[in-house]
DOVEXSE-302969 format. One record per residue (C-alpha): residue number from 1; residue in one letter; x, y, z. Coordinates in Angstrom, 3 decimals, decimal comma. Each point is the difference from the previous one (the first is absolute). Layout:
N
   n res       c1       c2       c3
 NUM   A        X        Y        Z
...
END
This chain:
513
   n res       c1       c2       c3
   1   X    9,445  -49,515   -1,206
   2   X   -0,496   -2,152    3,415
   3   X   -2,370   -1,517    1,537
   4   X    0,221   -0,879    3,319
   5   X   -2,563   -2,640    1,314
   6   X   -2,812    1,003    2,750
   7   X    1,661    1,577    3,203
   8   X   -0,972    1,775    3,045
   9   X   -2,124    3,300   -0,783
  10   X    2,166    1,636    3,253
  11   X    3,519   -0,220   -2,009
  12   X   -1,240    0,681   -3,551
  13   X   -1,279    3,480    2,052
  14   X    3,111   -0,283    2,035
  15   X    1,743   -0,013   -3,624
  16   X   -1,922    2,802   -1,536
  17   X    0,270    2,550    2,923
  18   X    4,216   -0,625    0,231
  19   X   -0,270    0,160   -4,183
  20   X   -1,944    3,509    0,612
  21   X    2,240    1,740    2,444
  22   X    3,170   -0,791   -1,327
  23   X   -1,139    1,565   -3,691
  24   X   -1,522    3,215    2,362
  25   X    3,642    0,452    1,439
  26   X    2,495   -1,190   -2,691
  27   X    1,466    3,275   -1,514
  28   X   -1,583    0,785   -3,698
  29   X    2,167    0,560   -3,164
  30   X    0,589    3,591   -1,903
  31   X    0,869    2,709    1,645
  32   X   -0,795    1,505    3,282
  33   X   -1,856    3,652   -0,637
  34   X    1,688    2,716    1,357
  35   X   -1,417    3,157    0,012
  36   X    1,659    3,344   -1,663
  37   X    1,768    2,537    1,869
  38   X   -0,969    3,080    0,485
  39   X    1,379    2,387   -2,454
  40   X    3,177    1,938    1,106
  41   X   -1,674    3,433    0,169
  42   X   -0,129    2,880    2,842
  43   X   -2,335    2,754   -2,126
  44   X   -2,085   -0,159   -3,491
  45   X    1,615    3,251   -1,486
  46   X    3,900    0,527   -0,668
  47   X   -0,063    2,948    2,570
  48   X   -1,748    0,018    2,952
  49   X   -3,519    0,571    0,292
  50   X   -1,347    3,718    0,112
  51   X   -3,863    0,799    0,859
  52   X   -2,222    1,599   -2,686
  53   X    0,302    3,504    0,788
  54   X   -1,776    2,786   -1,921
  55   X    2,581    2,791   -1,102
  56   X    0,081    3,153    1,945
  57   X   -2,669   -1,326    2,550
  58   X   -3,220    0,633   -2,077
  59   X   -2,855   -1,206    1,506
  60   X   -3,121   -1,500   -2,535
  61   X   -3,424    1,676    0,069
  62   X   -1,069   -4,177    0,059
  63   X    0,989   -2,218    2,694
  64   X    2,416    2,212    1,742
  65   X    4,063    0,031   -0,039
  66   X    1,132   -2,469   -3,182
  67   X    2,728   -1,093    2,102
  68   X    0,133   -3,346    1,307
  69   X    2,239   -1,907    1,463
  70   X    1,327   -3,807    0,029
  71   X    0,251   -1,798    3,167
  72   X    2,872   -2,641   -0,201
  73   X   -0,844   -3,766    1,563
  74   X   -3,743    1,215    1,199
  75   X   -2,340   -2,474   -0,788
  76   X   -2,627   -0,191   -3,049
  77   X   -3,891   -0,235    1,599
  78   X   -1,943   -2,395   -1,472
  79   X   -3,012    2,450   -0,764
  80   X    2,641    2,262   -1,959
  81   X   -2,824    1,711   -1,869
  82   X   -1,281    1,308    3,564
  83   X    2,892    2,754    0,178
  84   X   -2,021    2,058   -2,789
  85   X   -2,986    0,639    2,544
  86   X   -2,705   -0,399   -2,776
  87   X   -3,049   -2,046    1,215
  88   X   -1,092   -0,774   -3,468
  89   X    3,460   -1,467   -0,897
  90   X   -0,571   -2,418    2,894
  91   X   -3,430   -1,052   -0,838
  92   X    1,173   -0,595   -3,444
  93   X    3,117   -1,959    1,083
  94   X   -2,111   -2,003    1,992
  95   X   -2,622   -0,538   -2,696
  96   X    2,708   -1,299   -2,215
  97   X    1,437   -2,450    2,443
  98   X   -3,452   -1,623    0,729
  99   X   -1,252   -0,206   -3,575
 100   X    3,078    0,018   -2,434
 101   X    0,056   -3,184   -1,414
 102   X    3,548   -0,078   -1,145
 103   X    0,645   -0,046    3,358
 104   X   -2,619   -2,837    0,854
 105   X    2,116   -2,235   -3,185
 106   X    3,193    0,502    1,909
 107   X   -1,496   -0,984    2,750
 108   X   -1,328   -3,376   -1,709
 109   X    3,595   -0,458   -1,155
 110   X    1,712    0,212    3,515
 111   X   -2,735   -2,727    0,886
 112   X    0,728   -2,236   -3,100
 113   X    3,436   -0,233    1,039
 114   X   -0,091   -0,287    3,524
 115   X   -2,210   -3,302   -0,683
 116   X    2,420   -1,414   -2,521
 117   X    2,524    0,019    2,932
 118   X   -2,169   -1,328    2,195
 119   X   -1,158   -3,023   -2,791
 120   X    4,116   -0,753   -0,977
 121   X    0,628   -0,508    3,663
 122   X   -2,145   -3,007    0,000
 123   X    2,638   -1,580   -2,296
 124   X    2,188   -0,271    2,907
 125   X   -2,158   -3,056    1,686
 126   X   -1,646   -2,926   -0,608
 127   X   -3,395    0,242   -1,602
 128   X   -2,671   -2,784    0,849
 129   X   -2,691   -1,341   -1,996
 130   X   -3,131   -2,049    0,305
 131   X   -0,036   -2,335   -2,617
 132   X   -3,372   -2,751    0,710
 133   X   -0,633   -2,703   -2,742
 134   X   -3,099   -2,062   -0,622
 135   X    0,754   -2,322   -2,365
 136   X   -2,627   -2,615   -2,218
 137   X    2,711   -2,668   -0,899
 138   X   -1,146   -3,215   -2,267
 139   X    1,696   -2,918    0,208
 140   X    1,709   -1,917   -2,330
 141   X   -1,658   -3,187    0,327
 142   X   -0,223   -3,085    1,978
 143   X    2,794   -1,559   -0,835
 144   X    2,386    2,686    1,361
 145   X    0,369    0,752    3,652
 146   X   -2,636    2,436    1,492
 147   X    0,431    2,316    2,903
 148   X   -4,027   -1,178    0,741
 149   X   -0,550   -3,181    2,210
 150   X   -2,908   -0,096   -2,137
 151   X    1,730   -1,108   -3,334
 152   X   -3,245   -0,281   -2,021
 153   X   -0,300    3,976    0,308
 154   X    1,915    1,818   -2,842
 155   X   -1,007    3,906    1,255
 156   X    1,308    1,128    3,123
 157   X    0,784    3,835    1,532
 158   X    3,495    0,804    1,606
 159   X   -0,083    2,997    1,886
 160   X    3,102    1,716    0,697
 161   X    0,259    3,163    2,874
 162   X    3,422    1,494   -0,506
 163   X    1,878    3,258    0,492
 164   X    2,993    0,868   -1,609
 165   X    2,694    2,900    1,271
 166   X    2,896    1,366   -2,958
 167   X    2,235    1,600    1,059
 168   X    3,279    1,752   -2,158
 169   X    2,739    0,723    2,093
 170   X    1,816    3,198   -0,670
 171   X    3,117   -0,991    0,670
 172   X    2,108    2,801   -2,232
 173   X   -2,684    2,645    0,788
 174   X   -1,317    0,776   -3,112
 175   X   -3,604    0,296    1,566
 176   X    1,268    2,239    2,486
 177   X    1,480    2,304   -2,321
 178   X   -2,791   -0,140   -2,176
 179   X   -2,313    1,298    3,570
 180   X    3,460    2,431    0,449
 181   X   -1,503    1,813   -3,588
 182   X   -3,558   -0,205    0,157
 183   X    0,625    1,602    4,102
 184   X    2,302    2,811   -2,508
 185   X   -3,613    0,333   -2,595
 186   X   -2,036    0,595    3,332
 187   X    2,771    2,832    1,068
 188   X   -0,139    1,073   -3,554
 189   X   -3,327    0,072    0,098
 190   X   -0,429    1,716    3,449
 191   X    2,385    2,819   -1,509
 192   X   -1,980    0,144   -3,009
 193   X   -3,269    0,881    2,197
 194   X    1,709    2,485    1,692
 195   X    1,515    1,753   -2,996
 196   X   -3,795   -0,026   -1,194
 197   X   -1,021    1,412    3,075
 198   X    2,699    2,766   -0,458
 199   X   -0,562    0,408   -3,955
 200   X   -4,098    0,294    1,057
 201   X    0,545    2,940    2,899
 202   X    2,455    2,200   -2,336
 203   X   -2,146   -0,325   -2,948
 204   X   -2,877    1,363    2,160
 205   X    2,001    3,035    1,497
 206   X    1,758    0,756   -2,956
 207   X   -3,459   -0,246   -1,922
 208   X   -1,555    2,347    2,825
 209   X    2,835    2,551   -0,278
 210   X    0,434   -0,045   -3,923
 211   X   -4,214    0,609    0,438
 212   X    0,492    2,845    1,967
 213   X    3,027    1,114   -2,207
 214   X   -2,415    0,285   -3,013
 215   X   -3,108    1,750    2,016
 216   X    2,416    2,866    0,585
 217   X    1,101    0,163   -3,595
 218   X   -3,301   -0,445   -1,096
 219   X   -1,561    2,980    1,977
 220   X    3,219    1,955   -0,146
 221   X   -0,612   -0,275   -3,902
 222   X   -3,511    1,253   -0,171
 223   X    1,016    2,762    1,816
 224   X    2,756    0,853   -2,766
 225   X   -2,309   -0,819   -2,673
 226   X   -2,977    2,961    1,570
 227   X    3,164    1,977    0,654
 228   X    0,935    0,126   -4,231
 229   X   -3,668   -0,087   -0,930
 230   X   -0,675    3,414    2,008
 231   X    3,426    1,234   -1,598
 232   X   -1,634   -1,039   -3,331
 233   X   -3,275    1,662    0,353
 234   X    2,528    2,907    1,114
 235   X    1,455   -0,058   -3,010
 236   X   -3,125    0,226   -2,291
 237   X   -1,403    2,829    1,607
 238   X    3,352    1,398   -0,374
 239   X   -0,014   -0,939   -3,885
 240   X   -3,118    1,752   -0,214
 241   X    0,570    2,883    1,157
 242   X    3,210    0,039   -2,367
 243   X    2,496    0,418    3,421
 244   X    1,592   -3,401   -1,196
 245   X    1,001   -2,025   -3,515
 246   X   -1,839   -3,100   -1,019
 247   X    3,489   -2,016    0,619
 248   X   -0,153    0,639    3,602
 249   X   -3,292   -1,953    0,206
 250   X    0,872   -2,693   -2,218
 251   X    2,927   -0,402    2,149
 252   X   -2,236   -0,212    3,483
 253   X   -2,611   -2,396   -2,041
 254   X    3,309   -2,209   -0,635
 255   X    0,827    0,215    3,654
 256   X   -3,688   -1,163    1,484
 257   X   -0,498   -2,840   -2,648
 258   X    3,550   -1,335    1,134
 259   X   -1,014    0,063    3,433
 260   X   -3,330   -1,766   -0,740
 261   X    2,181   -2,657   -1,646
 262   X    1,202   -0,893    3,055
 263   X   -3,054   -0,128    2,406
 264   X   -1,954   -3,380   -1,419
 265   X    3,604   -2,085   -0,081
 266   X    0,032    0,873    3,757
 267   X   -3,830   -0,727    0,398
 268   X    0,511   -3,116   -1,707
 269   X    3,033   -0,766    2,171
 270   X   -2,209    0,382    3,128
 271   X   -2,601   -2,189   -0,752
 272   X    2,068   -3,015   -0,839
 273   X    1,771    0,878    3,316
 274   X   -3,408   -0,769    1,703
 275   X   -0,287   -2,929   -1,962
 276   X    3,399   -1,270    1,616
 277   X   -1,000    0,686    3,424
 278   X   -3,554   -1,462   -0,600
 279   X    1,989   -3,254   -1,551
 280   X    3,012   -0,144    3,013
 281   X   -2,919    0,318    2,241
 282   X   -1,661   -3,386   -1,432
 283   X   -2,887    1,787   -1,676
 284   X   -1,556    0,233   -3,479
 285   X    0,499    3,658   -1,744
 286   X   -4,204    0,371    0,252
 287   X    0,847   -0,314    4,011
 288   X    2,064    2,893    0,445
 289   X    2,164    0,720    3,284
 290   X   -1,882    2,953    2,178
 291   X    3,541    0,931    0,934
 292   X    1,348    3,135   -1,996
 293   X    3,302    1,436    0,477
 294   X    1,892    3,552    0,364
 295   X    3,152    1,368    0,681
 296   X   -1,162    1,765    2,769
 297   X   -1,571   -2,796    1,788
 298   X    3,590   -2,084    0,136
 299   X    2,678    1,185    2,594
 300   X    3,913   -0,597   -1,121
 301   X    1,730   -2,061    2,332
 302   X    3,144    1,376    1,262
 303   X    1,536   -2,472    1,894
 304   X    1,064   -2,781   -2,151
 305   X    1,406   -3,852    1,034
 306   X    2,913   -0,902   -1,840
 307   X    1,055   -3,493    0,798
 308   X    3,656   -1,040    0,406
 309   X    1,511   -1,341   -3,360
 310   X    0,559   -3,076    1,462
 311   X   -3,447   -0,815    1,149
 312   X   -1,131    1,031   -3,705
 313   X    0,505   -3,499   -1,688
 314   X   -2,869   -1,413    3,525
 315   X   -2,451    2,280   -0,554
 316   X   -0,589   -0,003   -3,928
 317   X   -2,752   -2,630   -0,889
 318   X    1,660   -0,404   -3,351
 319   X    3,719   -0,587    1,437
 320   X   -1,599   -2,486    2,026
 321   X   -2,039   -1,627   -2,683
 322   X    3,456    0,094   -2,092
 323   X    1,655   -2,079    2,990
 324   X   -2,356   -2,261    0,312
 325   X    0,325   -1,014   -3,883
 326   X    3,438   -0,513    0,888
 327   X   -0,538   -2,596    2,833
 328   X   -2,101   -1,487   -2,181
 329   X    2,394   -0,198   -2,684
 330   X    2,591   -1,575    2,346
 331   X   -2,512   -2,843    1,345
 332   X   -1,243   -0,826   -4,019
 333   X    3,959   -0,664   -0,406
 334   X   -0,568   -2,252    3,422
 335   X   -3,002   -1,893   -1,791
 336   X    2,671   -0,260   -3,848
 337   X    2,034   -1,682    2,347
 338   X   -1,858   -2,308    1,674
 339   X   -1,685   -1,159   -3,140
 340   X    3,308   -1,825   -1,205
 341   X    0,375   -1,644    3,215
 342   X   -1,722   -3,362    0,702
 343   X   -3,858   -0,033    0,828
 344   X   -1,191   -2,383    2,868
 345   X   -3,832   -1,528    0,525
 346   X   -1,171   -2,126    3,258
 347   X   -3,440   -1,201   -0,549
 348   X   -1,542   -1,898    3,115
 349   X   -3,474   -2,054   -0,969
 350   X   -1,925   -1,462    3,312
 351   X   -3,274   -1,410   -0,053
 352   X   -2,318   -3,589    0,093
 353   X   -1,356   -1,813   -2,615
 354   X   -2,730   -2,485    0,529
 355   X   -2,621   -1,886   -2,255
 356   X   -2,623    1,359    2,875
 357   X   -0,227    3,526    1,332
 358   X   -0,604   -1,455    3,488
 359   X    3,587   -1,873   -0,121
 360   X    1,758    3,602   -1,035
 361   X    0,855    0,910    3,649
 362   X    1,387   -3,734    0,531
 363   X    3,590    0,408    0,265
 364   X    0,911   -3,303   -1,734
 365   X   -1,280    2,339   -3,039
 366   X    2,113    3,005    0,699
 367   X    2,762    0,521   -2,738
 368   X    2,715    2,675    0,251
 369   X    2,926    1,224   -2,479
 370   X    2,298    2,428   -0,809
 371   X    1,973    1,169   -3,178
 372   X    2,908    1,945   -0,365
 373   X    1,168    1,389   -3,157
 374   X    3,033    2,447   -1,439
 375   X    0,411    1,416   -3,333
 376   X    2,981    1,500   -1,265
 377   X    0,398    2,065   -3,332
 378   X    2,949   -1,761   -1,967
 379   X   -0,518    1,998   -3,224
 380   X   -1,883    2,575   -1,106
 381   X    1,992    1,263   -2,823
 382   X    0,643    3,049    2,676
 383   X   -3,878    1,353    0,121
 384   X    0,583   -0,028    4,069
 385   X    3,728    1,948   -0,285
 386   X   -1,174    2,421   -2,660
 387   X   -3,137    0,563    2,413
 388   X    2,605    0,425    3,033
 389   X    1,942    2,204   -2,004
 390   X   -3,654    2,358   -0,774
 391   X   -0,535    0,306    3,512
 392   X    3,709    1,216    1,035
 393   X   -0,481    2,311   -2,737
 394   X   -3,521    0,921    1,052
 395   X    1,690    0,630    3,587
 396   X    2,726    2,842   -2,182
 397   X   -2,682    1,632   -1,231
 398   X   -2,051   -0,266    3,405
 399   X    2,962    1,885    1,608
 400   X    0,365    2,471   -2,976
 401   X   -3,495    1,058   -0,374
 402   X    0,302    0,644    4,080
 403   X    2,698    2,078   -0,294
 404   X   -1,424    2,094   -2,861
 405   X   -3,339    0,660    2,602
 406   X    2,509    1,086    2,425
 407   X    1,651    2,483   -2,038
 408   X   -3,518    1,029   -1,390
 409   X   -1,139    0,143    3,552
 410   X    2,448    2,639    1,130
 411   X   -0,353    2,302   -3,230
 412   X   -3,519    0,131    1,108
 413   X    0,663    1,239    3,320
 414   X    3,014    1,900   -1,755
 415   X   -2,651    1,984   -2,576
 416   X   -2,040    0,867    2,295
 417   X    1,470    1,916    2,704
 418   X    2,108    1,967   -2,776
 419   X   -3,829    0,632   -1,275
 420   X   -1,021    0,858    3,249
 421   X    3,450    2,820    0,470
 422   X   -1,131    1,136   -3,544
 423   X   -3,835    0,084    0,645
 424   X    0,823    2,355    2,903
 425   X    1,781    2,593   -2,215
 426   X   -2,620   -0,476   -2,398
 427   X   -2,802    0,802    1,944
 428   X    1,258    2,838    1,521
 429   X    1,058    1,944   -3,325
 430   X   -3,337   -0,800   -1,034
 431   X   -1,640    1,461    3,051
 432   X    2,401    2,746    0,105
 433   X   -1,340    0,538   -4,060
 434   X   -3,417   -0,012    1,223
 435   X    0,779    2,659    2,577
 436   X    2,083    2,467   -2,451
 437   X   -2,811   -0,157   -2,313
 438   X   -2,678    0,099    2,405
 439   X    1,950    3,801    1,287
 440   X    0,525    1,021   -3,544
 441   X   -3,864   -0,511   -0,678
 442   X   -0,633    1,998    3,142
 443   X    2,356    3,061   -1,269
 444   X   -1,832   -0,341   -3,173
 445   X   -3,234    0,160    1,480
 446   X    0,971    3,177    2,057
 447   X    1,406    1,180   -3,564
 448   X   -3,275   -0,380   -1,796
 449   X   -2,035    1,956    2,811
 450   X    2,649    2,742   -0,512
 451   X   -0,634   -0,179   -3,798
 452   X    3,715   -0,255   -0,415
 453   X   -0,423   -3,337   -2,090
 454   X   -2,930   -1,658   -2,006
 455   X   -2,484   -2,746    0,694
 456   X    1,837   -2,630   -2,260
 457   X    3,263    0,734    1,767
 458   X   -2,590   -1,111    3,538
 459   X   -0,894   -2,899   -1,785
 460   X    3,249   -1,436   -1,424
 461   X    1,574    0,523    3,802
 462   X   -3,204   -2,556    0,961
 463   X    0,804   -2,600   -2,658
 464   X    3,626    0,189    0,943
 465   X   -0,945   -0,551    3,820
 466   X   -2,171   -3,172   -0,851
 467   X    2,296   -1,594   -1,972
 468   X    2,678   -0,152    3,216
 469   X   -3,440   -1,542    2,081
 470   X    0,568   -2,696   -2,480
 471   X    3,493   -0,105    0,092
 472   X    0,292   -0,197    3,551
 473   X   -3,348   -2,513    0,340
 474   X    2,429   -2,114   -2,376
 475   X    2,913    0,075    2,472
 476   X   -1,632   -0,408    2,842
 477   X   -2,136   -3,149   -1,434
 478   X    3,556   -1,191   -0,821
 479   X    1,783    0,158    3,374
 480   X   -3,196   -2,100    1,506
 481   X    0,426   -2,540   -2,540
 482   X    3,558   -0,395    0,668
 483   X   -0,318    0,072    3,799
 484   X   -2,825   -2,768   -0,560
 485   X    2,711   -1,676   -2,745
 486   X    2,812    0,208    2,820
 487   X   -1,986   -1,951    2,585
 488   X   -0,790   -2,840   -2,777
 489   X    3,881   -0,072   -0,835
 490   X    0,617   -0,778    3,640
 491   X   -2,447   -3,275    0,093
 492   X   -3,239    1,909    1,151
 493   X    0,553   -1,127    3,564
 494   X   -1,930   -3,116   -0,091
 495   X    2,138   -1,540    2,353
 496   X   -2,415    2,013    2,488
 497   X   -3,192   -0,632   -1,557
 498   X   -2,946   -1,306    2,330
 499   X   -2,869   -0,463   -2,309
 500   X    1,762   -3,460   -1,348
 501   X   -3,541   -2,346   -0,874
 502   X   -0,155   -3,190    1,480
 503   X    0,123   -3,456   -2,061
 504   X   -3,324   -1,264   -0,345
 505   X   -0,417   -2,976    1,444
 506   X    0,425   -3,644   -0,656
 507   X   -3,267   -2,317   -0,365
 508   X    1,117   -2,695   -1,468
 509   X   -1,779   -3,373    1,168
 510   X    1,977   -2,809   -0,828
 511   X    3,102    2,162    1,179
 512   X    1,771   -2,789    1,973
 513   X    3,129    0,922    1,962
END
């Protein structure tokens, strides 16, 4: 430690601003983040890319043609959910956004971090401190000297004015390198808000379409089940008249109780799927959603954006988020570092003392001084290696866990356009189903007017065309859920998103700049 006797305020200041901007532009140990290339990659599937095309051009009774097809390099919108036309899907979206409060927390947590930057880049100047003293001092007696011209007076006050500005010099950088990670939490943190953002509009639209999904089934069911209870009631009167055996109606009583079975599962399904939306939409279950949703009401788009691999890894919030764990993985090795080097302190103390508060200002009672100080770790019995050593492997895993998000990443986008080629072939034999059966029941009909076949035979031909309505309500549902599940894969477009909420403001009083 030193102590330098009083000198000129102007060069301990001159002292402290040199001291500051040589630490702000010496270079900082650990190593310099670089950010990962962009994965070697022209396409997401082994072959190239062919658009979901129904087989044999069959067009659905729903939604038109189930052929769509993918655009290569167009752009994602950031209202994705928009290209279904449905009104009530956009009211609920927009519900969710202003009320969810998972997305309020993320919010919170972007804020959190972006004022612990702000807060560790104060470390990088001098702070200053009022420090006044009033003190009551008693003297020792009158035979020892007394700081009083009065030397019959034992009590007197010393006041003592004084400021005092610390200041640690980050010479090696480890305070820059410990802003270099908190600035990689924010980004984390910024990624995590928009993968929240992106988790929040894909739960809603696939809640809306899996809704809609299970009003089809639901009605298309009811419609089977009064299809096998008029067969039943068929069959009794049948029975009764002795034109059939007993087994036949056992048989049909088998059939409707099985298709019973599966009505309140679906019911039950349904109303929990309202619960969701009420939930996503920031409500409580007793405040259900208005908003009710059918298959009919959502178009299919046909045209869909399918960025370039390589722009894949800057568009996914959680490839992002995984990056930014990595920079701040590299700058925590930075901070290891820096923590075995030497440790500096200047400490600069001006002020006036004086027996009388009126003499304070007198510069005769000025006093000035300044410390500097440097600590050095000489052992440690390796606690500051090992913790080195945790950080650089902290950084490995950093990098690993990025490069498993990558590859997850691109089997996302991967699964769902060979969904999406699937879906198309799917939907189409379904529709294609409901139309075979829809002609048979029509022959049958024409049949039963002829009296060339009987009422059951009418019947079964119904049941057989309701069961394809749910069939193909099934397929369809599916091929909007992966078209909504396709636009998520790609990062959800929020790169082009305009309803981004201001901060709220600052209102701090004692904020001093």
């Amino acid at each position: 430690m030193v102590s330098c006797a009083p000198i000129r305020c102007g060069r301990a200041v001159a002292v402290l601003a040199a001291t500051v901007s040589l630490s702000l532009s010496a270079c900082a140990v650990g190593p310099n983040y670089v950010p990962p290339e962009d994965p070697p990659v022209g396409r997401y599937t082994k072959e190239p890319l062919k658009n979901p095309s129904a087989a044999d051009k069959v067009r659905t009774r729903q939604g038109g043609s189930a052929d769509q097809s993918f655009v290569s390099g167009a752009d994602i919108p950031g209202s994705w959910w928009t290209l279904f036309h449905s009104a009530a899907l956009n009211r609920l979206v927009e519900q969710a956004l202003a009320n969810n409060p998972n997305l309020e927390a993320a919010q919170a947590s972007l804020r959190i971090a972006q004022q612990n930057v702000l807060a560790q880049k104060g470390t990088l100047y001098p702070s200053l401190t009022a420090n006044p003293q009033i003190q009551g001092i008693l003297a020792p007696g009158l035979d020892l000297q007394s700081p009083l011209n009065n030397q019959t007076q034992y009590l007197y006050s010393l006041s003592t004015p004084q400021a005092v500005v610390s200041y640690n010099p980050d010479v090696f950088g480890g305070n820059r390198r410990q802003i270099e990670s908190l600035e990689a939490t924010t980004e984390n943190q910024r990624f995590q808000l928009e993968a929240a953002y992106l988790s929040l509009t894909g739960n809603v639209v696939a809640a809306a379409i899996q809704e809609a999904s299970l009003r089809a089934q639901i009605e298309a069911t009811r419609k089977v089940i009064q299809a096998q209870t008029e067969i039943l009631q068929l069959y009794n009167k049948q029975l009764s008249l002795g034109q059939i055996a007993g087994a036949d109606v056992v048989q049909q009583q088998a059939a409707l109780a099985l298709s019973q079975q599966l009505l309140p599962p679906l019911e039950k399904a349904l109303a929990q799927q309202r619960n969701l939306l009420t939930a996503l939409a920031g409500r409580l279950p007793s405040d259900e959603v208005s908003e009710t949703f059918v298959l009919s009401a959502l178009r299919l788009p046909t045209r869909l954006p399918v960025s370039l691999p390589s722009r894949l890894v800057q568009q996914r919030p959680d490839v992002k988020a995984a990056e930014a764990l990595v920079q701040q993985a590299s700058a925590s090795v930075g901070v290891a570092v820096a923590n075995r080097l030497p440790q500096f302190n200047l400490t600069a103390t001006g002020g006036s003392s004086s027996t009388r508060i009126a003499q304070v200002t007198n510069p005769g009672a000025a006093f000035f001084t300044i410390i500097g100080q440097a600590t050095a770790p000489i052992f440690d019995a390796g606690t500051l290696f090992r913790r080195q050593r945790a950080a650089e492997e902290g950084l490995t895993q950093a990098q690993a866990q990025y490069k498993a998000t990558v590859l997850g990443a691109f089997q996302n986008v991967a699964d769902a356009l060979r969904a999406l080629q699937a879906d198309a072939r799917a939907v189409a034999a379904a529709d294609a189903a409901v139309s075979a059966t829809n002609q048979s029941l029509g022959l049958i009909r024409k049949q039963y007017t002829a009296g060339a076949v009987t009422s059951s035979q009418v019947l079964i031909a119904q049941q057989g065309y309701l069961s394809a309505l749910i069939t193909s309500a099934s397929a369809r549902a599916t091929q909007y859920a992966d078209t909504a599940a396709l636009f998520v894969a790609l990062g959800g477009g929020w790169w082009n998103r305009v309803d981004v909420a201001p901060p709220p403001p600052e209102t701090d009083p004692l904020k001093i700049l």
